[in-house]
Each structure stands twice: as C-alpha cells, then as structure tokens.
C-alpha positions in Angstrom: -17.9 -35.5 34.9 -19.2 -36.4 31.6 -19.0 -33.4 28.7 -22.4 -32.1 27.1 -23.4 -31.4 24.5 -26.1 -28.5 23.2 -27.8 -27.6 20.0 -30.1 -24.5 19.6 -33.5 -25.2 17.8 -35.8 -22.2 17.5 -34.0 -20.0 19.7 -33.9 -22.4 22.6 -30.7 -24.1 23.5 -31.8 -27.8 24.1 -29.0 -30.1 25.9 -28.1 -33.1 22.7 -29.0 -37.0 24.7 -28.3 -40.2 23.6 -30.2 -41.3 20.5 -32.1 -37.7 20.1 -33.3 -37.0 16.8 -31.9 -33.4 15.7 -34.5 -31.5 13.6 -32.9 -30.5 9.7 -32.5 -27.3 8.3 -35.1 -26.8 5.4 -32.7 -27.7 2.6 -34.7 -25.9 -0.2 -34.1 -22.6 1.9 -30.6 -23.7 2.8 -29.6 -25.9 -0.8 -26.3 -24.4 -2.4 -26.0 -21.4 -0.1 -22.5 -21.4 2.5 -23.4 -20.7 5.8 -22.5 -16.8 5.5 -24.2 -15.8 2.1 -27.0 -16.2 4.4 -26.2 -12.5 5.3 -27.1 -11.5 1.6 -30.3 -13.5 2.1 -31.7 -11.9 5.1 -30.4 -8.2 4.0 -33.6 -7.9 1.6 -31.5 -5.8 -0.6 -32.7 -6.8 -4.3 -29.3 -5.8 -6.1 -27.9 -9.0 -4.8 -28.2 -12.0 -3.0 -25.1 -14.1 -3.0 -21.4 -12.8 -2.5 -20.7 -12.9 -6.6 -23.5 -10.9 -7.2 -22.7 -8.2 -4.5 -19.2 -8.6 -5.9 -20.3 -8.0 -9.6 -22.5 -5.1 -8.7 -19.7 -3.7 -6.7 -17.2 -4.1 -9.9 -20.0 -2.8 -12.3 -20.4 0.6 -9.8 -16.6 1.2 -9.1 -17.2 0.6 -5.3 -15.0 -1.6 -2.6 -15.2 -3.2 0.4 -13.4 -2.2 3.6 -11.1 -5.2 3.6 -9.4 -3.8 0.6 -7.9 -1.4 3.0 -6.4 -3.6 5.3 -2.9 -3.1 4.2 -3.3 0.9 3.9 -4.6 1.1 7.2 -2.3 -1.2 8.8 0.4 0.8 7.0 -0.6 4.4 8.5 -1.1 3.0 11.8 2.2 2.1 11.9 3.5 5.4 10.9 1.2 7.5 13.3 2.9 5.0 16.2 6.5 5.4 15.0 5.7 9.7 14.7 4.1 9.5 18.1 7.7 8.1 19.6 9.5 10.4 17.6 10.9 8.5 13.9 10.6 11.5 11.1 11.7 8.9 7.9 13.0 12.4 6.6 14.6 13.7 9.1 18.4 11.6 7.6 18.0 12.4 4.6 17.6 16.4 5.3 20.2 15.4 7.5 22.7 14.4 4.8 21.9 17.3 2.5 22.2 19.7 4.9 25.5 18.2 5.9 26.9 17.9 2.7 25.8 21.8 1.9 28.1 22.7 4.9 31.1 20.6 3.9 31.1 22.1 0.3 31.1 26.0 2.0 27.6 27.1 2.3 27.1 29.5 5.1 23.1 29.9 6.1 22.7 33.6 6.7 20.8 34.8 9.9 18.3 37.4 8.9 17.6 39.9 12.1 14.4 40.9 12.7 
C-alpha cells in the first residue's frame, strides 16, 4: 500500500498527488515571523507583537512567565510526594540533637496535668 500524503488549505485537508501545485503562504503576512510568534499576531494585544517585545514589556513591568517556575514546581512536587510516603528531611537532624541532649544528662520532665 502506497503512503499519502495530505496538506490542509483553508481548513480542508486535501490529499498531496503527483505534480500538484501547493498554494503559498502570503509571505508579506508571513516574511520574518517563526511559525509561533504567530500567536502574538493573532492575540490583538497592542503592547506587543513578537516574543522580544512581549519579553521587553514583561522586563519593563517586573512580570514573568510560567516557565520560569518549572524548577520550583518540580521541586515542591517532589517534596509533597516524598511527605505523602512519610520522608520528614528534619526528622535526623531532631534526631541527632535530641540524642546527643540525652547522652550529655538531660532528663525531659513530664508535666501532669
């Protein structure tokens, strides 16, 4: 079975055949953009409309994206998982110091109610 090929053009999804003339892009629309600063294009938003000028702006109004957070996130998932199994990162050390207060003669006294 032979592979095919298909290419949208206006919406429609039009199967690619031999010697089939594909229809450009308008290039002044699509001239010096990537493919996804189209997204800055099409938002209508007037502050910006390319990814240096929505990262200027964002520099100029001490704002961030969500992908700065990546590593902060990542970081506290992994502690909620290891607290949900039971790993206290200061439970040794409270540990140790409690330990070493009983070795050198402190004696906790029980207050009755």
């Amino acid at each position: 079975m032979a592979r095919r090929s298909w290419v949208q053009i206006n919406g429609e999804l039009v199967e690619v055949t031999p010697g089939m003339e594909i229809p450009q892009r308008d290039s002044a629309k699509h001239n010096g953009l990537l493919w996804n600063d189209r997204e800055y294009q099409d938002m209508g938003d007037p502050r910006f409309n390319s990814r240096s000028s929505h990262r200027e702006y964002m520099r100029a109004h001490g704002l961030t994206t969500t992908d700065d957070f990546k590593e902060t996130w990542r970081t506290a998932e992994k502690r909620r998982v290891e607290s949900r199994q039971g790993v206290d990162p200061t439970r040794r050390p409270a540990l140790e110091e409690a330990y070493r207060k009983v070795a050198a003669g402190y004696k906790p006294r029980l207050e009755k109610e």
